[in-house]
C-alpha positions in Angstrom: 19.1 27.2 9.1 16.9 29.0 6.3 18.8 32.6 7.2 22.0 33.8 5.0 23.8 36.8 6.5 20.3 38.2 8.3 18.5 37.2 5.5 15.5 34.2 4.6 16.4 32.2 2.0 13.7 31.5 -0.2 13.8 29.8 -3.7 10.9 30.0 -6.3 8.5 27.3 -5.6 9.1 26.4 -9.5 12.5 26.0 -9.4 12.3 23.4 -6.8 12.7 19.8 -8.2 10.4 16.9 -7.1 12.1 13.5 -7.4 10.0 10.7 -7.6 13.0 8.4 -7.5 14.3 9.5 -4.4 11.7 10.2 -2.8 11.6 7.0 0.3 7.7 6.7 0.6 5.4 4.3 -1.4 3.1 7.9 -2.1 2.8 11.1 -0.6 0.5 11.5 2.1 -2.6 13.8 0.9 -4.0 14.5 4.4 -0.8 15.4 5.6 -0.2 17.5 3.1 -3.8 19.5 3.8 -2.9 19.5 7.3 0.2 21.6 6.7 -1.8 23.8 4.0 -3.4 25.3 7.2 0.3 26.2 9.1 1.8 27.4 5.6 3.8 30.5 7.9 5.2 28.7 10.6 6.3 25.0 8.5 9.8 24.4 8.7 12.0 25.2 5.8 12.7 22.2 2.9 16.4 20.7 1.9 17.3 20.8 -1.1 20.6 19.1 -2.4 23.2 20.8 -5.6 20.6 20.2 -8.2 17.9 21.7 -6.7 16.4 18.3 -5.7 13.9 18.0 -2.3 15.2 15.8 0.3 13.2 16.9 3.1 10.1 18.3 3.4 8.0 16.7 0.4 4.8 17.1 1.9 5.8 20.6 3.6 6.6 21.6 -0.5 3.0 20.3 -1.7 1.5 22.4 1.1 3.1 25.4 0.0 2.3 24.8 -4.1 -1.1 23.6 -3.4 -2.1 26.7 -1.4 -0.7 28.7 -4.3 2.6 30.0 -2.5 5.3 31.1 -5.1 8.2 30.8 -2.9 9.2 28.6 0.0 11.9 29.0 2.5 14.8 26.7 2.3 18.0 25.8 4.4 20.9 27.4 3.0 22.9 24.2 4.5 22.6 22.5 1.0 23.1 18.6 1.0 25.9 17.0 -1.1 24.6 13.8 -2.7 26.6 11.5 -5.5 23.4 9.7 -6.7 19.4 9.3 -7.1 20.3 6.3 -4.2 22.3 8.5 -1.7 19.8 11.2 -2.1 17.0 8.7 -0.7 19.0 7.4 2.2 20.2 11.3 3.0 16.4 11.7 2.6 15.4 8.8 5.2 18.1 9.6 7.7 16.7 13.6 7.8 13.2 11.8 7.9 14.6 9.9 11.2 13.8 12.6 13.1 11.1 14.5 12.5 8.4 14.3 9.9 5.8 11.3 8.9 7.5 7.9 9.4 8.2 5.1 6.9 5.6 2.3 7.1 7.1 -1.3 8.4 6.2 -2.2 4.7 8.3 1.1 3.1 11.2 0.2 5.5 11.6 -3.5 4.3 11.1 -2.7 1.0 14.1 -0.3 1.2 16.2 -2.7 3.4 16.2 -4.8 0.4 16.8 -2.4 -2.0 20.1 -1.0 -0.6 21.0 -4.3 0.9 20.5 -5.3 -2.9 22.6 -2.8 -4.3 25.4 -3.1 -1.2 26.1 -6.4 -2.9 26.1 -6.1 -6.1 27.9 -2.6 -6.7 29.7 -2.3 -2.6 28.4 0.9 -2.7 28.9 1.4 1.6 25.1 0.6 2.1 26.5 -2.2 4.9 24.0 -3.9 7.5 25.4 -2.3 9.7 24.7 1.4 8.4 21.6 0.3 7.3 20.1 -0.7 10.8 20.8 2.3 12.1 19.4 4.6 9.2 15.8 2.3 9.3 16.1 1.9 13.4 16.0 -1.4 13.1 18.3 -4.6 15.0 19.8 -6.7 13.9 17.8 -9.3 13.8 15.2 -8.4 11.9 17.4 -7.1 9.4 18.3 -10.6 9.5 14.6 -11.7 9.0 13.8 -9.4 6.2 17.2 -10.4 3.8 17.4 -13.6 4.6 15.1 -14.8 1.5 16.4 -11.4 -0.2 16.2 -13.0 -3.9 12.7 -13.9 -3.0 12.1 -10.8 -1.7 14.0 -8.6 -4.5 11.8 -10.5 -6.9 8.2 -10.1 -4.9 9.1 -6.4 -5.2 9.9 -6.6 -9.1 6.9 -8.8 -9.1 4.4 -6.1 -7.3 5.8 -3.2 -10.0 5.1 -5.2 -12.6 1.7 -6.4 -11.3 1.3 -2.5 -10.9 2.4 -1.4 -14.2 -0.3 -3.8 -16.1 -3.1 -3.0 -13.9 -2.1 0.7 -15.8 -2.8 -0.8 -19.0 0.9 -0.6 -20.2 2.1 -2.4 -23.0 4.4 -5.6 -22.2 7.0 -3.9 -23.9 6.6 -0.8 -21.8 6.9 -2.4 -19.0 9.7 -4.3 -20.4 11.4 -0.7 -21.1 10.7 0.6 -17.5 11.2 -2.3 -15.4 14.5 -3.5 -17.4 13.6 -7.0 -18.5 13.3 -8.6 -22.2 9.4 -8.4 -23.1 9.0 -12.3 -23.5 10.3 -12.5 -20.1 7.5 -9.6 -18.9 4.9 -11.7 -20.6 5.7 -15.0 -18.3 5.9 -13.2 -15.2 2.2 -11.5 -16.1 0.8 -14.6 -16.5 2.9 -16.7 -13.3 1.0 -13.2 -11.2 -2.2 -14.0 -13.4 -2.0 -18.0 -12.3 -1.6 -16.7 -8.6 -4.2 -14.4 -8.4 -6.8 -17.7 -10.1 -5.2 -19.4 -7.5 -6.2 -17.0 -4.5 -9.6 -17.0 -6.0 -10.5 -20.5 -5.8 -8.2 -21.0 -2.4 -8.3 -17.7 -0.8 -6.9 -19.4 2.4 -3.7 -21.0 0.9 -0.4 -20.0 2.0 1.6 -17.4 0.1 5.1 -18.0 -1.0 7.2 -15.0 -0.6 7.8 -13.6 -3.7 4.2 -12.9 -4.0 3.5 -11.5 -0.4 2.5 -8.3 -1.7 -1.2 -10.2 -2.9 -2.1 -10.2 0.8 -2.9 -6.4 0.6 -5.3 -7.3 -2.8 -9.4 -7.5 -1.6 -10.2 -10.4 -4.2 -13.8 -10.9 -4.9 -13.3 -14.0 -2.1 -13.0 -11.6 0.7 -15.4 -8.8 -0.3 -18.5 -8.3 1.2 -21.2 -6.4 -1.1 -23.8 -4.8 -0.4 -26.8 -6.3 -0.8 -29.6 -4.0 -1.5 -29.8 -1.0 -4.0 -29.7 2.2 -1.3 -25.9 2.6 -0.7 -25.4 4.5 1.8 -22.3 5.8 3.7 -21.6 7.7 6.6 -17.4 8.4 6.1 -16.0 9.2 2.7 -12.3 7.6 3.1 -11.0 8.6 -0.2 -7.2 10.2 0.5 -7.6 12.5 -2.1 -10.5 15.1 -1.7 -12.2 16.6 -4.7 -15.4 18.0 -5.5 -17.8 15.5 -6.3 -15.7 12.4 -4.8 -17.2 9.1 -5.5 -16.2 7.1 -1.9 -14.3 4.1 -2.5 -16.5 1.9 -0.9 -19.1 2.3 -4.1 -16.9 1.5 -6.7 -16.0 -1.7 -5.2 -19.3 -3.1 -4.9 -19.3 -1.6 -8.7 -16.4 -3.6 -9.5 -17.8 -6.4 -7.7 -20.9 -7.3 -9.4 -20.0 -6.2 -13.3 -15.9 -6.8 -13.5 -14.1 -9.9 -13.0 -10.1 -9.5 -12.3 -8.0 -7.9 -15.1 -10.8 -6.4 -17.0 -10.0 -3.4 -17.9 -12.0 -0.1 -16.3 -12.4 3.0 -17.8 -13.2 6.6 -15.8 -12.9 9.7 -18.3 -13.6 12.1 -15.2 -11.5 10.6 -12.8 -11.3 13.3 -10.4 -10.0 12.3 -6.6 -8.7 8.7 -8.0 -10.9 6.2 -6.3 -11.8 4.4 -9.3 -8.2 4.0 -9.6 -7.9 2.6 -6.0 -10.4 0.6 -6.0 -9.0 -1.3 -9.3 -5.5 -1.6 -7.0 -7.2 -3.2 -4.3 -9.6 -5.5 -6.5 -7.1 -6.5 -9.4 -8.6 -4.4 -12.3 -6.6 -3.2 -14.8 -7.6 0.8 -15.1 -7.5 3.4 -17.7 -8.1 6.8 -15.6 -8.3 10.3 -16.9 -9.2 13.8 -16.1 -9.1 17.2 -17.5 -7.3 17.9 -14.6 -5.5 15.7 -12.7 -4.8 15.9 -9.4 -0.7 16.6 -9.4 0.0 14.1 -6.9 -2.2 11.6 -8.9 0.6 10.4 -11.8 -1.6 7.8 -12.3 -4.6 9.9 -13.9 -4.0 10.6 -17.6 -5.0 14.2 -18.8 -7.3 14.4 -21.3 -10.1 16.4 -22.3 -13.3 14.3 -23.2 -13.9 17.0 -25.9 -11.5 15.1 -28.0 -13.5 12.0 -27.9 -11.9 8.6 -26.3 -8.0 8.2 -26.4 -6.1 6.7 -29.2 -4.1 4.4 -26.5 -7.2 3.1 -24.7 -7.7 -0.4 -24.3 -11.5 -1.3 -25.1 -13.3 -1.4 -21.9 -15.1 -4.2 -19.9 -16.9 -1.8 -18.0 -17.2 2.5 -17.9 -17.9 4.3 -15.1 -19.0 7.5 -16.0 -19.5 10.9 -13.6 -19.4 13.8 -15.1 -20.1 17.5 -13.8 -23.4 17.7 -12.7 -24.2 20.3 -15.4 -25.1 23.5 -13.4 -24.5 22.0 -9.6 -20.9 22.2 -11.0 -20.6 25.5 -12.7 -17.6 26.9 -13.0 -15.8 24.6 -10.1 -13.8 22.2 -12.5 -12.9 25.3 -14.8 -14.5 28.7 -16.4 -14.2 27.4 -19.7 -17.2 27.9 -21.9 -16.9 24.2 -23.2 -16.8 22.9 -19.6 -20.1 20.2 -19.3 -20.7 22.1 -16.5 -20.9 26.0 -18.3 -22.6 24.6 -21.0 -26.4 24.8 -21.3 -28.4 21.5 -20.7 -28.8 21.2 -24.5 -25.1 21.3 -24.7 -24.9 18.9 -22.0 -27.0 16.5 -23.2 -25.4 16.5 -27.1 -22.3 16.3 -25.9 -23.3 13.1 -23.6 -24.8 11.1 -26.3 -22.0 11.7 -28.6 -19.5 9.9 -25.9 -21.5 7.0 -25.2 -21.9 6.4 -29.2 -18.6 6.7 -29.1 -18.0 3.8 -26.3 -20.5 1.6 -27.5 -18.5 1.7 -30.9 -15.1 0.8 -28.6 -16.9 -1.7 -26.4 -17.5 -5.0 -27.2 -19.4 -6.4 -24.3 -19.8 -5.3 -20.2 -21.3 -2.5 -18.6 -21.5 1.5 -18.2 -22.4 3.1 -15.1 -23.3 6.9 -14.9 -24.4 8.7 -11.7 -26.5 11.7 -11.9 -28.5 14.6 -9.6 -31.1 16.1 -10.3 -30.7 20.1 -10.5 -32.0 22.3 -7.9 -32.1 25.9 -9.5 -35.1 28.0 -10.6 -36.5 24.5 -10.7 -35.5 21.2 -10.3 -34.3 18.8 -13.2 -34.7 15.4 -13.2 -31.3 14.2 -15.3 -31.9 10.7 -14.4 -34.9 10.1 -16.8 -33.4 12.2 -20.0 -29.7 10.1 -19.5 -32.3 6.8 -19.1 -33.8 8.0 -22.5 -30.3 8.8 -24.5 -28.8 5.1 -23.6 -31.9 3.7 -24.7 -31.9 5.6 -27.7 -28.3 3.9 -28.3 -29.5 0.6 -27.5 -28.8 0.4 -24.1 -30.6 -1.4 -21.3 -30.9 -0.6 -17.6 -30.0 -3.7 -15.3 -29.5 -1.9 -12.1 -30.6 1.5 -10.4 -29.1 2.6 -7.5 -30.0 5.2 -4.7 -26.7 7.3 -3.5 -28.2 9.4 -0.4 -26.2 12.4 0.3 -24.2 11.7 3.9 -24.5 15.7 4.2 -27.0 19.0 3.8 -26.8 20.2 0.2 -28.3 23.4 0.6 -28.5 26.7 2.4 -31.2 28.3 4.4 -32.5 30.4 1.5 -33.1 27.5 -0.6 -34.9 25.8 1.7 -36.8 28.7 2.9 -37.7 29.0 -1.0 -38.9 25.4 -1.0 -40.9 25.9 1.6 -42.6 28.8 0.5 -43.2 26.9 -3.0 -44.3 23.5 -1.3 -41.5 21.6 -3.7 -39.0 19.6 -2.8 -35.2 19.8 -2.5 -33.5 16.6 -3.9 -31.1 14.4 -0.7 -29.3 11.6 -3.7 -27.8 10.5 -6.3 -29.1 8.0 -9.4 -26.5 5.5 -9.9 -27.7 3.7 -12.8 -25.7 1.0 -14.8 -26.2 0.2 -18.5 -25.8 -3.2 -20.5 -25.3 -3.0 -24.3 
């Protein structure tokens, strides 16, 4: 497999199609995809099928493109497949095997899905075939399609649910999920009436159609912290990036200034976990980046140069973190307009211009911005001068919060330095949130 007449066979990594649609998994593992970053030369090679199309070895191909590879090896045994649905099952039955297993969740979901189509199109996708593809018996196929409307609606339900915590349009999601828009709208608000439900009886028995709430941390079931120094020990985000903000923070942000469906805005959304925090807590979000983590088709690119978004929805709440000017320089880009290439002048102009900008778009709720202090030539407070340009826009501070670093921010020079100097070297972050 892989060799042609003595020969690798290698394709251009651009050339090699990514569909989302067949593609078996609820999301592509990010850690697994590091994990084979490091074993790039000895990775199997991918399938492909006629059109080019992956159907093994998703996380093997984002390996390759993230650490920059142009060319991959691939089988030269290339897969016949009729359509996007027999590509996903040719996809799960080479997954059988090898590879990162489908989740009890990503089985049942598929279960239905074929099962589904199997009755209304008798497409060959029998019980039968189908218990042996997901290594499941017969009985618990059973189990799982016994309800099947119920269950074929719960998942309809949960891409809806997950369409509008994006902050589409009821007549996108009427386009995309294939439903009139008046009939969108009712089902919002039966999920809405649910979710009120949950709230004021978290304990109450869920019918099946909305099983999929389980997996939702309601405001019921969250446990905040209590006192302003939030400290953490793991950072648990999937997605690494420089400058991650751990989950864990923005739910106690969410928490104490969002109730569920306001809508949540993060201009510099970098690893996501503004994004899965909203998931878990039932915010709707609107998250962007200059640039966006490829796996992450959830974060909008957009450069905050251009000012807010014409599509943005106006925000209950903001959270802002931006490059830390010059403790960022040149790691998001080398682009002299980057905020953090800019000089501190820049920095700070360009700062008070956005939040004018957001205080114009919002009508009510809160904006949080974290901020270090810079430890060059000599250490730069941010916190006070961003204090002084939201209360120059008439903003107040309800809340400052204390982010200790969970690791060593600096070399041996710099501390030697400090020490010679009798200064000293800066361990947190200023979380501070804003009221209008």
């Amino acid at each position: 497999m892989g060799i042609l007449g003595g020969f690798i066979v290698q394709k251009a990594i651009e050339d090699i199609v990514y569909n989302k649609d067949i593609y078996p998994r609820d999301k592509i593992d990010q850690s697994k995809v590091e994990e084979y970053k490091n074993y790039i030369g000895v990775l199997p090679e991918i399938e492909i099928n006629q059109n080019n199309e992956l159907i093994d070895g998703v996380h093997r191909f984002f390996a390759h493109k993230q650490a920059g590879q142009k060319f991959i090896r691939v089988s030269d045994d290339i897969i016949k497949t009729k359509n996007d649905l027999d590509a996903k099952l040719k996809s799960i039955e080479k997954n059988a095997t090898h590879g990162l297993p489908l989740n009890p969740k990503e089985k049942r979901n598929l279960v239905i899905e074929y099962y589904q189509a199997h009755l209304e199109q008798g497409n060959g996708f029998t019980p039968e075939r189908l218990q042996q593809t997901f290594s499941i018996p017969s009985s618990t196929f059973s189990d799982w399609t016994k309800n099947l409307n119920e269950e074929y609606e719960s998942k309809r339900l949960e891409n809806i649910l997950d369409l509008h915590l994006q902050c589409h349009t009821q007549q996108q999601i009427a386009e995309y999920i294939g439903l009139p828009r008046g009939t969108i709208a009712n089902k919002i608000i039966e999920i809405d009436e649910k979710c009120n439900d949950l709230l004021k009886n978290p304990d109450s028995e869920l019918p099946t159609k909305f099983g999929f709430l389980a997996e939702k941390t309601l405001d019921c079931s969250f446990e905040p912290k209590l006192y302003n120094l939030w400290n953490t020990t793991t950072n648990n985000n999937e997605y690494k990036h420089f400058g991650n903000f751990p989950i864990e923070f923005m739910q106690n942000l969410l928490y104490y200034y969002t109730e569920p469906f306001d809508v949540v805005y993060d201009p510099f959304a970098g690893g996501g976990s503004t994004i899965d925090a909203c998931k878990k807590m039932l915010r709707k979000y609107y998250a962007s980046d200059l640039h966006p983590i490829e796996l992450r088709d959830d974060i909008k690119q957009w450069d905050v140069h251009n000012g807010l978004p014409s599509d943005l929805p106006r925000p209950d709440f903001v959270f802002l973190d931006p490059p830390y000017w010059k403790q960022a320089e040149n790691k998001y880009s080398e682009s002299k307009k980057d905020l953090s290439n800019i000089s501190l002048e820049e920095f700070y102009q360009y700062l008070e211009s956005f939040i004018r900008e957001l205080r114009k778009k919002m009508n009510g709720g809160h904006i949080a911005f974290v901020i270090s202090a810079t430890q060059k030539e000599k250490r730069v407070d941010h916190a006070f001068d961003i204090y002084e340009i939201f209360k120059k826009l008439k903003y107040d501070l309800v809340e400052r919060i204390i982010l200790p670093y969970s690791t060593q921010q600096y070399n041996g020079t710099q501390v030697k330095k400090t020490k010679e100097n009798k200064t000293m070297l800066n361990l947190y972050r200023d979380l501070m949130i804003f009221k209008k």
